[in-house]
PDB file of N, CA, C and O in Angstrom, chain B, residues numbered from 101:
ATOM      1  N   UNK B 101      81.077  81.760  75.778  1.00  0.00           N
ATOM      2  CA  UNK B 101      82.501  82.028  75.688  1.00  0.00           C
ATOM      3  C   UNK B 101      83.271  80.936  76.397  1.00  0.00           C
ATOM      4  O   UNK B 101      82.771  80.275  77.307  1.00  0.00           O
ATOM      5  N   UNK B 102      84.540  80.763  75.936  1.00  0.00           N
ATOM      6  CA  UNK B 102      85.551  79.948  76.584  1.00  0.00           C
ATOM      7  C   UNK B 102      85.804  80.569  76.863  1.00  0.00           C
ATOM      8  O   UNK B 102      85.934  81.708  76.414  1.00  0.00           O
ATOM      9  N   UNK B 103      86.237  79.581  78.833  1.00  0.00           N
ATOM     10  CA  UNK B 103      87.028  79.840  79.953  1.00  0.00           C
ATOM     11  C   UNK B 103      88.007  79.258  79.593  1.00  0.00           C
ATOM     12  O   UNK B 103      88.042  78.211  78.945  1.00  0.00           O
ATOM     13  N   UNK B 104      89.490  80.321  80.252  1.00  0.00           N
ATOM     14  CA  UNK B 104      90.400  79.267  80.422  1.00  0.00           C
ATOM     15  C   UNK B 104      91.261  79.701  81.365  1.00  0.00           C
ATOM     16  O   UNK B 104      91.718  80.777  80.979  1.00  0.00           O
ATOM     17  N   UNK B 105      91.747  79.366  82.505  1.00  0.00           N
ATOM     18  CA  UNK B 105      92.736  78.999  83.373  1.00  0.00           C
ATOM     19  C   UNK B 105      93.860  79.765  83.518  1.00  0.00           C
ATOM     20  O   UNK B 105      94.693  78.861  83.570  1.00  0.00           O
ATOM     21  N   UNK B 106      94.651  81.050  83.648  1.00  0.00           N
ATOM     22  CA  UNK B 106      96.085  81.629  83.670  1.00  0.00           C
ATOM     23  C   UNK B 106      96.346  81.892  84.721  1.00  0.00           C
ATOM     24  O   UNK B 106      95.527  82.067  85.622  1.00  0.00           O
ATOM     25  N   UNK B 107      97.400  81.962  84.803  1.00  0.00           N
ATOM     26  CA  UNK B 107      98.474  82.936  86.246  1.00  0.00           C
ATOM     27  C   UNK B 107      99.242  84.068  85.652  1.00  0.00           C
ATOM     28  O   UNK B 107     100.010  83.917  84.702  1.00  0.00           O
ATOM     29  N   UNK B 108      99.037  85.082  86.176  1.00  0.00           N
ATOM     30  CA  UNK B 108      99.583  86.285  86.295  1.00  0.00           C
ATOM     31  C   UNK B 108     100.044  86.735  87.571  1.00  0.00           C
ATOM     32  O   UNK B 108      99.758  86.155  88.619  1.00  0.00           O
ATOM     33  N   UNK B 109     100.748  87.752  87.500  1.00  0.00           N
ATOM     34  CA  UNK B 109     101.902  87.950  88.470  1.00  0.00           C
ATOM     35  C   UNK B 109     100.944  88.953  89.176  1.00  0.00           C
ATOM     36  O   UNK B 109      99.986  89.385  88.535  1.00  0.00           O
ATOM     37  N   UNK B 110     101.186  89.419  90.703  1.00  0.00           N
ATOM     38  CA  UNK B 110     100.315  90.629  91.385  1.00  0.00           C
ATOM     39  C   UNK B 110     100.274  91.688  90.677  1.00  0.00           C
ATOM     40  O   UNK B 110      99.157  92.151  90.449  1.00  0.00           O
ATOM     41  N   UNK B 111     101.229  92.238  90.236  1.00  0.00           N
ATOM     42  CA  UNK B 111     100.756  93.670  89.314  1.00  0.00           C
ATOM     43  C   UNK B 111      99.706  93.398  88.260  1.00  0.00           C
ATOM     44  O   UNK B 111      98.832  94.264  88.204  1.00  0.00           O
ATOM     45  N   UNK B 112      99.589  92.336  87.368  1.00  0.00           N
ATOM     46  CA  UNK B 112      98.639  92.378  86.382  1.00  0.00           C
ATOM     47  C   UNK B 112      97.386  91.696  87.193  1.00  0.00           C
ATOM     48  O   UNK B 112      96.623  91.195  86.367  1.00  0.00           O
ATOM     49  N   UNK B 113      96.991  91.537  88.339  1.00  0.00           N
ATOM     50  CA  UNK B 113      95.781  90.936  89.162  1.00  0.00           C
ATOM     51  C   UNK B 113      95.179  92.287  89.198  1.00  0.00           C
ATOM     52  O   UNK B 113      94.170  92.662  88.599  1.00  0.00           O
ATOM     53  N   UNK B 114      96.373  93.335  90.429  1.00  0.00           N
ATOM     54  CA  UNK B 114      96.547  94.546  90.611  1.00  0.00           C
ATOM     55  C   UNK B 114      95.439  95.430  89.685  1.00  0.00           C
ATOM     56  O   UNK B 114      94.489  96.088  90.112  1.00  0.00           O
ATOM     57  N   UNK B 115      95.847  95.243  88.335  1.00  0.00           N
ATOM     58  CA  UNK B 115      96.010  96.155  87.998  1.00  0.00           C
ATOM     59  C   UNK B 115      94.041  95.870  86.899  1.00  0.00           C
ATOM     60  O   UNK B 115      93.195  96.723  86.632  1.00  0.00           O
ATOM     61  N   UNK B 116      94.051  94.342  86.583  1.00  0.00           N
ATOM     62  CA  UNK B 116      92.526  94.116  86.060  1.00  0.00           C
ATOM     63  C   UNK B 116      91.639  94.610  87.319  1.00  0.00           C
ATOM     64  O   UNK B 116      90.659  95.319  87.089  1.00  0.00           O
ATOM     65  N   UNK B 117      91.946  94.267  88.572  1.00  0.00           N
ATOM     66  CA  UNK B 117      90.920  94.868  89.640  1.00  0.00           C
ATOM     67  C   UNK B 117      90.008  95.664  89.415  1.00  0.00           C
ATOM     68  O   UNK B 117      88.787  95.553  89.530  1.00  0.00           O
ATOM     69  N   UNK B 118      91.287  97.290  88.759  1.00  0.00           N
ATOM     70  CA  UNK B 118      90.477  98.373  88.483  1.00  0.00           C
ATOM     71  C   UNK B 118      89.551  98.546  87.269  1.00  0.00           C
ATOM     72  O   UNK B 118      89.067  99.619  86.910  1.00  0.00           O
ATOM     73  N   UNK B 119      89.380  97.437  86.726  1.00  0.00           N
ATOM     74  CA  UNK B 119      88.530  97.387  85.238  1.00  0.00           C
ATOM     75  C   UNK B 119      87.456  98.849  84.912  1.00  0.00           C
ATOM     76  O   UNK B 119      87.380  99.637  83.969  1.00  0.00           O
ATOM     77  N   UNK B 120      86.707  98.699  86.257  1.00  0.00           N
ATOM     78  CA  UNK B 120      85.644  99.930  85.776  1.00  0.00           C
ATOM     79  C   UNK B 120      86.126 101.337  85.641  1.00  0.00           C
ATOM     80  O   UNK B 120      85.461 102.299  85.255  1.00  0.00           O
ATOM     81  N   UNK B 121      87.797 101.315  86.141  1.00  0.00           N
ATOM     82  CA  UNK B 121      87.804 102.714  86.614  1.00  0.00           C
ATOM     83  C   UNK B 121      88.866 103.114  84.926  1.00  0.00           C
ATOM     84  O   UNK B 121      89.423 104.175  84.645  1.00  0.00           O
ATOM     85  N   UNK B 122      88.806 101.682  84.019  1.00  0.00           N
ATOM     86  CA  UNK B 122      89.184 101.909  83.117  1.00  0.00           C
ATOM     87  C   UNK B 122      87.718 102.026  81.778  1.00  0.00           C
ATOM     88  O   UNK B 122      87.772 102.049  80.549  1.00  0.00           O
ATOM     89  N   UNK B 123      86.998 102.058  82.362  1.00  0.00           N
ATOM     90  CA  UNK B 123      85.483 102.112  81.340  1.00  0.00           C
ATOM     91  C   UNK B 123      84.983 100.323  80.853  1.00  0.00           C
ATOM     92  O   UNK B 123      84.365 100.003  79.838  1.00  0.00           O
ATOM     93  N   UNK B 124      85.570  99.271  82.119  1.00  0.00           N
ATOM     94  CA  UNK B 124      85.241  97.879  81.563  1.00  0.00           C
ATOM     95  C   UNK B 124      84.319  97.286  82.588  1.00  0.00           C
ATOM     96  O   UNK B 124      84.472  97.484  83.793  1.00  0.00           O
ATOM     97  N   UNK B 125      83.186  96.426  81.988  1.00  0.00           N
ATOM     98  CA  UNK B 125      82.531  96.410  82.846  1.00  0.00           C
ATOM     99  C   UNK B 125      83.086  94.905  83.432  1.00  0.00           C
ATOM    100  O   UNK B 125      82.173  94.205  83.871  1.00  0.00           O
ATOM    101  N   UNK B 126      84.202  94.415  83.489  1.00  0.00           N
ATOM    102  CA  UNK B 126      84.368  93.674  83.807  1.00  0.00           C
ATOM    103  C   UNK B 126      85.818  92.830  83.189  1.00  0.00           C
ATOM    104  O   UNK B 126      86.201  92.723  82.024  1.00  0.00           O
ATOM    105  N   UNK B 127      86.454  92.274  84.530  1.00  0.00           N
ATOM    106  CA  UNK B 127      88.170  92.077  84.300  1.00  0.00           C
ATOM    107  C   UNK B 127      88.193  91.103  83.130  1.00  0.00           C
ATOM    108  O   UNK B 127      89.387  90.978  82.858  1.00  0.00           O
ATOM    109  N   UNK B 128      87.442  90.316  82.263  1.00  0.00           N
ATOM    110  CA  UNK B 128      86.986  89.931  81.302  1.00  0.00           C
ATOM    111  C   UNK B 128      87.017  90.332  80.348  1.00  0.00           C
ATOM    112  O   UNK B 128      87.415  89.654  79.401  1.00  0.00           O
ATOM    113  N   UNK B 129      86.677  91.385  80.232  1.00  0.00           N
ATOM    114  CA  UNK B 129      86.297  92.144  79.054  1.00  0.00           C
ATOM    115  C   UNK B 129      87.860  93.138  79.056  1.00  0.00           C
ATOM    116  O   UNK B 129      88.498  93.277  78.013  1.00  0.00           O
ATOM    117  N   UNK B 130      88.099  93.468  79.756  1.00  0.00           N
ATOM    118  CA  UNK B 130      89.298  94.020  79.753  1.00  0.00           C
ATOM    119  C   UNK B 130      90.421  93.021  79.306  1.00  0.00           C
ATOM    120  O   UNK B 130      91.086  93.398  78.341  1.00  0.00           O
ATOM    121  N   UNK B 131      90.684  92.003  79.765  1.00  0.00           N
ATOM    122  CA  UNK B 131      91.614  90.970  79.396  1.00  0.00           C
ATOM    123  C   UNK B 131      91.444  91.113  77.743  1.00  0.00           C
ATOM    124  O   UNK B 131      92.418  91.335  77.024  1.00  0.00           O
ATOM    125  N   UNK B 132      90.195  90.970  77.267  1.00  0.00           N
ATOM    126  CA  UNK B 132      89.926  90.627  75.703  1.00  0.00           C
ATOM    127  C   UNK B 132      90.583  91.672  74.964  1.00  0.00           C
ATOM    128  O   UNK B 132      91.575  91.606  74.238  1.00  0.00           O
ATOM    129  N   UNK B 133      89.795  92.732  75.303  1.00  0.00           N
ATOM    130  CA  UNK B 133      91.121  94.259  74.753  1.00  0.00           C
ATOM    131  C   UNK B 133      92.112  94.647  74.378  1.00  0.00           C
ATOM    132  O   UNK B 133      92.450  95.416  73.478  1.00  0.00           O
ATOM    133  N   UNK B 134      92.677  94.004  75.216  1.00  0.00           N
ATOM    134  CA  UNK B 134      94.097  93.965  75.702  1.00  0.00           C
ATOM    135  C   UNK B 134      95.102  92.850  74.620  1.00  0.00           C
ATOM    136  O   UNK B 134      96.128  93.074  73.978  1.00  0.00           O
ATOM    137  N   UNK B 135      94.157  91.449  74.806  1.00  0.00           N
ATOM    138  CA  UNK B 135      94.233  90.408  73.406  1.00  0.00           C
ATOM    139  C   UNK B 135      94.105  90.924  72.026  1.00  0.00           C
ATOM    140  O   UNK B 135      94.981  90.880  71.162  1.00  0.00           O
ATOM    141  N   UNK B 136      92.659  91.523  71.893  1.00  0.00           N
ATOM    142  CA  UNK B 136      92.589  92.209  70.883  1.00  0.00           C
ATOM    143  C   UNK B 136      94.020  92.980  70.228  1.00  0.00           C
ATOM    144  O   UNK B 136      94.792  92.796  69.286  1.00  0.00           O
ATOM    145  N   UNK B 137      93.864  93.827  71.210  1.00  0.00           N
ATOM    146  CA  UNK B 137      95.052  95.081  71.014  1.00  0.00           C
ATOM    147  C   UNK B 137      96.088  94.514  70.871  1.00  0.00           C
ATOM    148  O   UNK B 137      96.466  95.045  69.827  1.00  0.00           O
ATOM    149  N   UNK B 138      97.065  93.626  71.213  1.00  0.00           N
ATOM    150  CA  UNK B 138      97.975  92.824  70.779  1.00  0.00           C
ATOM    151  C   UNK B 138      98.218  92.083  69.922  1.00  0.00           C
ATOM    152  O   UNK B 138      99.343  91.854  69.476  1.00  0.00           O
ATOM    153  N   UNK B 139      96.849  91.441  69.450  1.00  0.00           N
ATOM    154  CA  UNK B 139      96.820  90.674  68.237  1.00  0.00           C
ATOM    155  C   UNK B 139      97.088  91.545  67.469  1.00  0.00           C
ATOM    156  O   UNK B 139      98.093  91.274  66.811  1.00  0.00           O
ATOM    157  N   UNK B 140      96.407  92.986  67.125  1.00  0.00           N
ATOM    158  CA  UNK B 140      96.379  93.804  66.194  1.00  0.00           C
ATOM    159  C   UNK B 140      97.755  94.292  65.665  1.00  0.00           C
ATOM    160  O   UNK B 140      98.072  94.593  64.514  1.00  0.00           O
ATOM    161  N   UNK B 141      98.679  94.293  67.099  1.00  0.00           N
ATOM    162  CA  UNK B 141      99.666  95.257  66.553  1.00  0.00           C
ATOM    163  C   UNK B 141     100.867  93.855  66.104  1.00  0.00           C
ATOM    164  O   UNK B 141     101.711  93.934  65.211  1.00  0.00           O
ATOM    165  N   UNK B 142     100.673  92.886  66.824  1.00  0.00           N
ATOM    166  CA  UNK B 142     101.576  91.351  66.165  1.00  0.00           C
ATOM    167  C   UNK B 142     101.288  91.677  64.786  1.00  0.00           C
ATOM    168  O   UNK B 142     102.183  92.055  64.030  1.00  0.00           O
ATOM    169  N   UNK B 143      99.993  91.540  64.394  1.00  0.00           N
ATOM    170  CA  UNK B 143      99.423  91.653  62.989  1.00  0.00           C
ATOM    171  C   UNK B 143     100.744  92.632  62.078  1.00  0.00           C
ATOM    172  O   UNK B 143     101.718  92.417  61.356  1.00  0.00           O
ATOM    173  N   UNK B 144     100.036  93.728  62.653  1.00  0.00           N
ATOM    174  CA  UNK B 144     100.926  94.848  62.364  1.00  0.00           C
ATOM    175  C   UNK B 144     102.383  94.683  61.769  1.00  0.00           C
ATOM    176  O   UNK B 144     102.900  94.858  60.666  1.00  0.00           O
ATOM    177  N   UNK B 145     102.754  94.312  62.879  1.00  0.00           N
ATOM    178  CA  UNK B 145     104.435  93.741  62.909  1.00  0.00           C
ATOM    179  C   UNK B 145     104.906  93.219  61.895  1.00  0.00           C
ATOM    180  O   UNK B 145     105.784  93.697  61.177  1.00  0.00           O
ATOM    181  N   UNK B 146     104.109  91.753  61.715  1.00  0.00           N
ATOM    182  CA  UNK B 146     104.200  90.780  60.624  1.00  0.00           C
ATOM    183  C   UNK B 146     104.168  91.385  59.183  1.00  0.00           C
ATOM    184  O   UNK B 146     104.872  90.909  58.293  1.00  0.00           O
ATOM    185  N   UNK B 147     103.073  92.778  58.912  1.00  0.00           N
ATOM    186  CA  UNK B 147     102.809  92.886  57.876  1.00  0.00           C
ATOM    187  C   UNK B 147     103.472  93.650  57.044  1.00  0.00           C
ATOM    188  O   UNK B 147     103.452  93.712  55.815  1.00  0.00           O
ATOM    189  N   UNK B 148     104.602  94.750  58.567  1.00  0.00           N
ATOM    190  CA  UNK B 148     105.305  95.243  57.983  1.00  0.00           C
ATOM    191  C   UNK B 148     106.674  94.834  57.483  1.00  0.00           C
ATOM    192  O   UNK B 148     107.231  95.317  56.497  1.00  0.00           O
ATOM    193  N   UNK B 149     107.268  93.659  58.466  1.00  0.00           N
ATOM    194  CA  UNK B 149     108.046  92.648  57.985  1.00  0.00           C
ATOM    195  C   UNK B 149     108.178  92.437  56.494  1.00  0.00           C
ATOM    196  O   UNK B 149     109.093  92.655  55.701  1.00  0.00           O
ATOM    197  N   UNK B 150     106.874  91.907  56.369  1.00  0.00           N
ATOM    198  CA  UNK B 150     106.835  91.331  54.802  1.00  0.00           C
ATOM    199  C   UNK B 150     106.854  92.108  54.070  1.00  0.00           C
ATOM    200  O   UNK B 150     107.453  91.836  53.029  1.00  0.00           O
ATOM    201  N   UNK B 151     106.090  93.774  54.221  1.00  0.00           N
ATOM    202  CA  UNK B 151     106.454  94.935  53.488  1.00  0.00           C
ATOM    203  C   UNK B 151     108.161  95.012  52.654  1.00  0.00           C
ATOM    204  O   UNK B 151     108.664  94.777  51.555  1.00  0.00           O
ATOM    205  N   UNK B 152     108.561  95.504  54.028  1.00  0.00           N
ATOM    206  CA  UNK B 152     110.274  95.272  54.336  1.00  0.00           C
ATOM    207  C   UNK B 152     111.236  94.090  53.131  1.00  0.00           C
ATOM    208  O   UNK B 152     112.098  94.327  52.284  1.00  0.00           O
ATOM    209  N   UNK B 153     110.622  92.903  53.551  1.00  0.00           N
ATOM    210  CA  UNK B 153     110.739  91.803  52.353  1.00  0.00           C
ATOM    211  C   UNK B 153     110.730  92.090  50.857  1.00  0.00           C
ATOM    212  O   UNK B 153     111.653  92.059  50.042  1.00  0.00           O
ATOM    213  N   UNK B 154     109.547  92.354  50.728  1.00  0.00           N
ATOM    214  CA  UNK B 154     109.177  92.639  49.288  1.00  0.00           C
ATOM    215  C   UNK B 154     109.481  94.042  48.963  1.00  0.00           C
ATOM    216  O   UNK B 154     109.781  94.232  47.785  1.00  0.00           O
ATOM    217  N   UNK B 155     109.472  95.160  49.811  1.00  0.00           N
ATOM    218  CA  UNK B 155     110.556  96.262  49.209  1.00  0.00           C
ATOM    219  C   UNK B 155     112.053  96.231  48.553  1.00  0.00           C
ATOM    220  O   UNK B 155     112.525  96.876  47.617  1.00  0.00           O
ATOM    221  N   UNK B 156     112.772  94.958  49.637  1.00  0.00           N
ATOM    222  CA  UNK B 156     114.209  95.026  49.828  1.00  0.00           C
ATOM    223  C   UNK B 156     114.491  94.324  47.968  1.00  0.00           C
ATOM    224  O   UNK B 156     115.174  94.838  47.083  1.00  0.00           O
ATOM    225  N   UNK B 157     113.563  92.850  47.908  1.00  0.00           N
ATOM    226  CA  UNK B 157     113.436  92.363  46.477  1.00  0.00           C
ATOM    227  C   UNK B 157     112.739  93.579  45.367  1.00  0.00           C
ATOM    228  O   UNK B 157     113.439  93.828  44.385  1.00  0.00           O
ATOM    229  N   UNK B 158     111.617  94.210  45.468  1.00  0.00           N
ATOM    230  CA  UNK B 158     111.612  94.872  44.469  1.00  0.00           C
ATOM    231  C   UNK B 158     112.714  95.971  44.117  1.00  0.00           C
ATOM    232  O   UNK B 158     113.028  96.309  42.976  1.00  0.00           O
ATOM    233  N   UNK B 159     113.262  96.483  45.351  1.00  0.00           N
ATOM    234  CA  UNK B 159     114.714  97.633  44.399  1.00  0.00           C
ATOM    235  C   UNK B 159     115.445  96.644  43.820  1.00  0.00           C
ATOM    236  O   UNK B 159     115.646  96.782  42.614  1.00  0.00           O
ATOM    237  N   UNK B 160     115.907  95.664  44.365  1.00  0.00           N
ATOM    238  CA  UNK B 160     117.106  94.992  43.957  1.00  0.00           C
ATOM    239  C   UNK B 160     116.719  93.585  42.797  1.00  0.00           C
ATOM    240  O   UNK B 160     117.262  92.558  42.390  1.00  0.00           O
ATOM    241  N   UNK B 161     115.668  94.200  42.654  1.00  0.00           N
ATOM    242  CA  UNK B 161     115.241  93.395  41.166  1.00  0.00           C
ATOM    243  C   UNK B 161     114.354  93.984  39.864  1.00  0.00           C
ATOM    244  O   UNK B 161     113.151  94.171  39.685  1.00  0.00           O
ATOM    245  N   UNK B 162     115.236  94.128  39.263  1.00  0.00           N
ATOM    246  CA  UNK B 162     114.578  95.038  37.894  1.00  0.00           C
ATOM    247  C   UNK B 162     113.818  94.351  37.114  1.00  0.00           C
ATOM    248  O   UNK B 162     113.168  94.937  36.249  1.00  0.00           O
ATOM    249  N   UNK B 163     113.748  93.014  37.258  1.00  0.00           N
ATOM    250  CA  UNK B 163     112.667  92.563  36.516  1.00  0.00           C
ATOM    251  C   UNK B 163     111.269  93.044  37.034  1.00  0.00           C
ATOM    252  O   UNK B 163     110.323  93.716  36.622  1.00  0.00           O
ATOM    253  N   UNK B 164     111.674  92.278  38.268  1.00  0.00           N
ATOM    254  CA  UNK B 164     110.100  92.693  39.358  1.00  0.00           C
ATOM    255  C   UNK B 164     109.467  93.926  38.842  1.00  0.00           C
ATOM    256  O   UNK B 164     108.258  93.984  38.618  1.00  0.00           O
ATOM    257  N   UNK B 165     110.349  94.996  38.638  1.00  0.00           N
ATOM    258  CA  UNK B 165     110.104  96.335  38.710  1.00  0.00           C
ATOM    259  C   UNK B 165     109.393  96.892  37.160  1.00  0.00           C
ATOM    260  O   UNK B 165     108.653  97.802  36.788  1.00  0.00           O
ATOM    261  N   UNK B 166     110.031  95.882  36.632  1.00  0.00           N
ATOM    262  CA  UNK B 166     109.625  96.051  34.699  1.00  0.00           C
ATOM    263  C   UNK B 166     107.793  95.310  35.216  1.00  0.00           C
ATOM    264  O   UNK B 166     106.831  96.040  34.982  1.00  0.00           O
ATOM    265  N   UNK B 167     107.581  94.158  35.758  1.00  0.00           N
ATOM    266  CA  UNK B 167     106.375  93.975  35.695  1.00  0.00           C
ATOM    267  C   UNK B 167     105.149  94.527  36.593  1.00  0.00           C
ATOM    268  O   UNK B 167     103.976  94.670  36.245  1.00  0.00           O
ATOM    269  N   UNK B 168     105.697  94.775  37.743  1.00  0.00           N
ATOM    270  CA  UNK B 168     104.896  95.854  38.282  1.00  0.00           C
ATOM    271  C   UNK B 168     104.455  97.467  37.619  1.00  0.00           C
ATOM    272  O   UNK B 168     103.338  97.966  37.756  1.00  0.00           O
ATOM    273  N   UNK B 169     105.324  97.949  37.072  1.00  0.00           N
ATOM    274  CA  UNK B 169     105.355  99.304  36.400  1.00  0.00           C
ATOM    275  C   UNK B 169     103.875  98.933  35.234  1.00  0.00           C
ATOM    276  O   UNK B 169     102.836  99.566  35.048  1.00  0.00           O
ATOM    277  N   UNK B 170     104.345  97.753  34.686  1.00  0.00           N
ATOM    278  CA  UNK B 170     103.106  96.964  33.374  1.00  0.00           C
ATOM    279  C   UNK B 170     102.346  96.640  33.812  1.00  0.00           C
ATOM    280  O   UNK B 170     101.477  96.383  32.979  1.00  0.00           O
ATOM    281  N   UNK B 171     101.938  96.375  35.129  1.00  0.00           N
ATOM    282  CA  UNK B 171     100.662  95.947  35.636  1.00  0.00           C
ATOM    283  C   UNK B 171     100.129  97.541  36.064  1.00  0.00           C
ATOM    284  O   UNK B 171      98.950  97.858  36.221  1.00  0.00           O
ATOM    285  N   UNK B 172     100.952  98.164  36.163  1.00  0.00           N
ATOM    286  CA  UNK B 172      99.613  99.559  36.953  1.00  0.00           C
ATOM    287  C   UNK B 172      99.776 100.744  35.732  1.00  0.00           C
ATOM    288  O   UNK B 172      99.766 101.914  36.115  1.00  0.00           O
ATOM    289  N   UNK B 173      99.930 100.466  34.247  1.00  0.00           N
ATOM    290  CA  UNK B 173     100.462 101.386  33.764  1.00  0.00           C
ATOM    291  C   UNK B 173      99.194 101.966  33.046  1.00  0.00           C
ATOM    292  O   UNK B 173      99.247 103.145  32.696  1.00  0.00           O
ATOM    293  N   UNK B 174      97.960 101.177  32.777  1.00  0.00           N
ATOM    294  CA  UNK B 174      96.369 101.949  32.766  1.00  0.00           C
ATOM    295  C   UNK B 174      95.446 102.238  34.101  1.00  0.00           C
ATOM    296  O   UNK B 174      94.228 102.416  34.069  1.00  0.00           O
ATOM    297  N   UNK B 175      96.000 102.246  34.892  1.00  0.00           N
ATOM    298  CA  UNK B 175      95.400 102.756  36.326  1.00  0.00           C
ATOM    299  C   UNK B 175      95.176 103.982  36.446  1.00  0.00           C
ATOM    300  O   UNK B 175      96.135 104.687  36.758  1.00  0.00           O
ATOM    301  N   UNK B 176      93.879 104.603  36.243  1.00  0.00           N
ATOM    302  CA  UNK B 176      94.246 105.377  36.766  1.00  0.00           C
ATOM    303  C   UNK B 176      94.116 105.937  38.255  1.00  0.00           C
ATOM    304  O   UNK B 176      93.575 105.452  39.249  1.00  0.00           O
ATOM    305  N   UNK B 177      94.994 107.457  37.999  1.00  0.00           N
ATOM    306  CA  UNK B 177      95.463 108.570  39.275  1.00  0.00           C
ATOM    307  C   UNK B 177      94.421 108.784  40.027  1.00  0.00           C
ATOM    308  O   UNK B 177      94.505 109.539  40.997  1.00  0.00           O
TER     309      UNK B 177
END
């Protein structure tokens, strides 16, 4: 694994200390989690953004709406 180098403020030192008493075996592994878990919900964010995007264009475009309807119209339920 890559190391790398940060500063954090006393509460977040504080607060990795307690790693085990959060089920981690180590302030490491907790940091990653935490990355993880953030990446996930950025993810998130982004995807609903673009949701948002392409909702706002499909009401307000009836073409869009004529070819989507034709693309799922042997699908089935």
């Amino acid at each position: 694994m890559e190391q790398v180098k940060i500063s954090l403020r006393k509460e977040h030192t504080d607060f990795i200390k307690h790693h085990s008493k959060f089920g981690f075996k180590d302030r490491s592994s907790l940091v990653r989690k935490a990355i993880d878990y953030l990446k996930e919900k950025l993810d998130e964010e982004s995807l609903k953004s673009s949701a948002e995007i392409i909702k706002h264009y499909y009401k307000n475009d009836s073409e869009s709406k004529e070819w989507v309807e034709y693309s799922i119209k042997d699908w089935p339920e």
